[in-house]
C-alpha positions in Angstrom: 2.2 17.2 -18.3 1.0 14.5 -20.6 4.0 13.6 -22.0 6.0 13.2 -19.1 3.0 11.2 -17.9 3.1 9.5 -20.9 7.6 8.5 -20.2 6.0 7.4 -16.8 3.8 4.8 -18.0 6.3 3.8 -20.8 9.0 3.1 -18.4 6.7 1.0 -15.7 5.8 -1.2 -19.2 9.2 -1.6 -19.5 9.9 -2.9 -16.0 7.0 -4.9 -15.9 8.4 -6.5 -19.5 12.1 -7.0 -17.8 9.6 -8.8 -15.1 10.0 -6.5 -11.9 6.6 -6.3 -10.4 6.3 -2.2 -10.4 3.6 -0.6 -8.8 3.4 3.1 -7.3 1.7 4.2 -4.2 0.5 7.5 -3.2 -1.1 9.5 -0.1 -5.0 10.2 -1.0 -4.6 14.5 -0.6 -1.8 14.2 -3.3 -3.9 11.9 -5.8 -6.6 14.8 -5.5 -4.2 17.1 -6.9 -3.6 15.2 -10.4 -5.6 15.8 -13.2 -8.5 12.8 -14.1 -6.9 12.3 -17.5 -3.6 12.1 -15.8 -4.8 9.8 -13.1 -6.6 7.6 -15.3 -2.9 6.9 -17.2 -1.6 6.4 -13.8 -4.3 4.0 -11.8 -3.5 0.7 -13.3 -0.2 0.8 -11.8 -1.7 1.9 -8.1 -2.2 -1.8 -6.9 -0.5 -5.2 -6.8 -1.4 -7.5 -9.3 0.4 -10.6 -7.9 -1.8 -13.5 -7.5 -1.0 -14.1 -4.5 -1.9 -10.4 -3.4 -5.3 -10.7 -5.1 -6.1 -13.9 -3.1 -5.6 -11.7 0.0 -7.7 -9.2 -0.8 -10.1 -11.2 -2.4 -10.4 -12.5 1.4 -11.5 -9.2 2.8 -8.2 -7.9 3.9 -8.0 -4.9 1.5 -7.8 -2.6 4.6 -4.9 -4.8 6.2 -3.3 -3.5 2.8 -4.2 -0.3 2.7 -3.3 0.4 6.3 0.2 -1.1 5.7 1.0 1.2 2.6 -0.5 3.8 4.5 1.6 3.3 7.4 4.6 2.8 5.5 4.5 5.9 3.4 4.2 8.1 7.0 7.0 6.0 8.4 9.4 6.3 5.3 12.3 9.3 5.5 14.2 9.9 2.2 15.9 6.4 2.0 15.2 3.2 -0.1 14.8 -0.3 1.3 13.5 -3.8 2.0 9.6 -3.5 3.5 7.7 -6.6 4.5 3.9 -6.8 4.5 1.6 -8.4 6.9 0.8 -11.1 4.2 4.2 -11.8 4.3 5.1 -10.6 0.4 8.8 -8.6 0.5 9.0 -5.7 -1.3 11.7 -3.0 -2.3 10.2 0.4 -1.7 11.7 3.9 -2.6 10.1 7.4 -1.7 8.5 10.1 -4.0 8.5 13.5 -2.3 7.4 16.8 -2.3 8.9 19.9 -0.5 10.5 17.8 1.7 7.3 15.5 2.3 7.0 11.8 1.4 3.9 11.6 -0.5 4.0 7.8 -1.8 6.5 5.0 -2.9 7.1 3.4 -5.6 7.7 -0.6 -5.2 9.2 -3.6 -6.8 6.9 -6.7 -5.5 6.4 -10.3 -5.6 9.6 -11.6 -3.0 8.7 -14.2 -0.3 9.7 -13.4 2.7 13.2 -14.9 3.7 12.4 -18.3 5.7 8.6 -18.4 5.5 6.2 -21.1 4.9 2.8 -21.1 4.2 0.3 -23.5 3.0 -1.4 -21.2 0.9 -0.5 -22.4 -2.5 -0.1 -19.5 -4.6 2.3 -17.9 -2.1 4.4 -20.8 -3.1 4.0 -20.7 -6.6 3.9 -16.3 -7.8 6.2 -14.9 -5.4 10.3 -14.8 -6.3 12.5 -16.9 -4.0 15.8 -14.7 -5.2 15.2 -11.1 -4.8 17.3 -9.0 -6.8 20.6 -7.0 -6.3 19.4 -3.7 -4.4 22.0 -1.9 -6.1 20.2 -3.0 -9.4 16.7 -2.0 -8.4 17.4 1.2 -6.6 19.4 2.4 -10.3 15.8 0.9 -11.8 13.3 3.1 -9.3 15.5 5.9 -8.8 14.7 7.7 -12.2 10.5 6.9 -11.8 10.6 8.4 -8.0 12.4 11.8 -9.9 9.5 11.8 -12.8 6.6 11.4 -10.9 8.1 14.1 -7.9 8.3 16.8 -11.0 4.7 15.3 -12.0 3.0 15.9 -8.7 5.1 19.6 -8.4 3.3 20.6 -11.9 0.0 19.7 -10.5 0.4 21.8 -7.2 -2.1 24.0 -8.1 -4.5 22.2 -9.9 -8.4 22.2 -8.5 -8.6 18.9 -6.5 -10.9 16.0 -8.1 -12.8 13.4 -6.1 -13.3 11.4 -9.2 -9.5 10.7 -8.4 -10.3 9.6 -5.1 -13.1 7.4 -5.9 -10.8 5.5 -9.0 -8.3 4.8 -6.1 -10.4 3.5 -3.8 -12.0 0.8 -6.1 -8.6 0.3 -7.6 -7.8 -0.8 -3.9 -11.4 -2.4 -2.9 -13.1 -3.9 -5.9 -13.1 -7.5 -5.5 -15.4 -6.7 -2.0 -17.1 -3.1 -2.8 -20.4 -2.6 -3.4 -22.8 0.7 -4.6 -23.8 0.9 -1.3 -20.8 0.4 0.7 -19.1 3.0 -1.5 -22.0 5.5 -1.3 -21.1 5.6 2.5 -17.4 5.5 2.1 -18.2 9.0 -0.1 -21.1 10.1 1.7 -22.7 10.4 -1.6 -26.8 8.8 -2.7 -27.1 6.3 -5.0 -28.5 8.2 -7.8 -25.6 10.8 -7.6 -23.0 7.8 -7.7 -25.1 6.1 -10.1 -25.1 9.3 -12.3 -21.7 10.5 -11.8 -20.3 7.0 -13.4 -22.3 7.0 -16.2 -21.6 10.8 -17.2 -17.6 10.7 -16.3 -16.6 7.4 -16.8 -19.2 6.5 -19.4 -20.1 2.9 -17.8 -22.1 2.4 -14.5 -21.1 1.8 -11.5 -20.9 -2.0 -11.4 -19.6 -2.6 -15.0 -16.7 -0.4 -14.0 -16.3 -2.7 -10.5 -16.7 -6.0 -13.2 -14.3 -4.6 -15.6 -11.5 -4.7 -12.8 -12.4 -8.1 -11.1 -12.0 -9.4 -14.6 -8.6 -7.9 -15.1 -7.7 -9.9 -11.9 -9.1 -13.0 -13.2 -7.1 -12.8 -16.5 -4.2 -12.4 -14.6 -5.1 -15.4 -12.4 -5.4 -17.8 -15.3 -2.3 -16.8 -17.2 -0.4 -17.6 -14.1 -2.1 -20.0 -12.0 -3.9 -23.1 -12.0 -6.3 -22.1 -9.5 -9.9 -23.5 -10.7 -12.4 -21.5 -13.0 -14.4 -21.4 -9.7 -12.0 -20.5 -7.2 -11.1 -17.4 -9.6 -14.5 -16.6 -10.2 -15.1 -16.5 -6.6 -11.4 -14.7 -5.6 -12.2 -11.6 -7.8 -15.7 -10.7 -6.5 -18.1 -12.7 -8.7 -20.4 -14.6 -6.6 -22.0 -16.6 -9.7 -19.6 -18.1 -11.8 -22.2 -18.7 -14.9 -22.2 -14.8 -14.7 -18.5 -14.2 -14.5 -18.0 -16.7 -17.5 -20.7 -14.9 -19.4 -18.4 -11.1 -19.0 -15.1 -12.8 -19.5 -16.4 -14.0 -22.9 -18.0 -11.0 -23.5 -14.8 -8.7 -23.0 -12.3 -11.4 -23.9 -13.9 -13.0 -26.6 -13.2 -16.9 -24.8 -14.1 -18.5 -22.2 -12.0 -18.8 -19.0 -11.2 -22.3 -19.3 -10.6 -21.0 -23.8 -8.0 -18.1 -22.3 -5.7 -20.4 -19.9 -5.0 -23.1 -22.7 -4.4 -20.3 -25.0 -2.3 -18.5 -22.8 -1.1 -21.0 -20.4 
């Protein structure tokens, strides 16, 4: 199991390097079945990380998101296709099954819908006018559906994990989370939350929130020009001295220091 989970992550690298914007989606009872190690391999991958797709959760419409992929995963049969969100971001989108079932997708991002406009800048500026050759990316997806279907069919019987379910949900909602709304979410107290994070994940509760919002942020600076502010504020961090102060910290630069060195 880990080394095919291992081929899995390998070959999304790979896309990402040939510059397909991969990402793979799943329904939440079939996440429950993988193994944490496994799913922890397998998380980063579980959202967009196009700037533009930030923004708009950033702006409180992670459920918009989440009830499209949602949606489209119980509408999808076993054929591949063209998918457009409400945010207006094209995608190509192929199945993963199981006994029949679809279970999730797996998706090639980042395409502007055909003929729109917006004033919103970085639609403009990080989505792909020219999406490619459908042949080409259904021969590109095609082999990642088949590996994760034989992953998910060796974890059929493995005990199911809510630490799985709580990594996807703040993989999905971090920018706006907080402890408490995710105590309710989970019907779970503080102190158990508070607990859990520390003795599974080895951080706290927020750190692990902080540690994604600034994954976002890097990505924002390498590719946009949006100001320090505007980013800070975009990926959850209400206090931007505060958001400079982690970014240095895990980073070893400042913002502003990290978009002229990787700009």
């Amino acid at each position: 199991m880990n080394v095919l989970t291992e081929k899995i992550v390998n070959y999304v690298e790979y896309l990402k390097t040939q510059g397909y914007q991969v990402s793979m989606h799943y329904l939440p009872q079939s996440v429950k079945k993988l193994p944490y190690q496994v799913w922890q391999k397998l998380l980063k991958f579980n959202s967009h990380n196009n700037p533009y797709c930030i923004k708009v959760k950033a702006c409180g419409n992670s459920e918009k998101c989440i009830a499209h992929q949602r949606a489209l995963i119980n509408s999808l049969a076993n054929d591949y296709g063209w998918k457009t969100c409400y945010a207006g971001v094209k995608e190509y989108v192929c199945p993963i099954t199981s006994k029949n079932n679809v279970i999730g997708y797996v998706v090639s991002s980042g395409y502007r819908k055909d003929g729109a406009v917006s004033n919103e800048q970085l639609y403009a500026i990080s989505l792909n006018t020219e999406p490619e050759d459908e042949k080409i990316l259904q021969t590109l997806l095609f082999p990642l559906c088949i590996m994760l279907e034989n992953l998910f069919a060796l974890c059929e019987k493995v005990e199911e994990s809510e630490y799985n379910m709580m990594l996807q949900y703040l993989a999905e909602n971090h920018t706006t989370v907080t402890l408490s709304s995710f105590c309710q979410r989970f019907s779970r107290s503080q102190s158990y939350v508070s607990h859990t994070f520390k003795r599974t994940f080895g951080t706290t509760f927020s750190a692990y929130c902080n540690n994604l919002r600034l994954d976002d942020a890097k990505n924002l600076l390498e590719i946009t020009d949006t100001s320090i502010t505007d980013i800070a504020m975009n990926t959850g961090f209400n206090d931007v001295s505060y958001f400079v102060r982690l970014f240095k910290e895990k980073y070893g630069l400042s913002p502003l220091q990290y978009r002229k060195r990787n700009a």
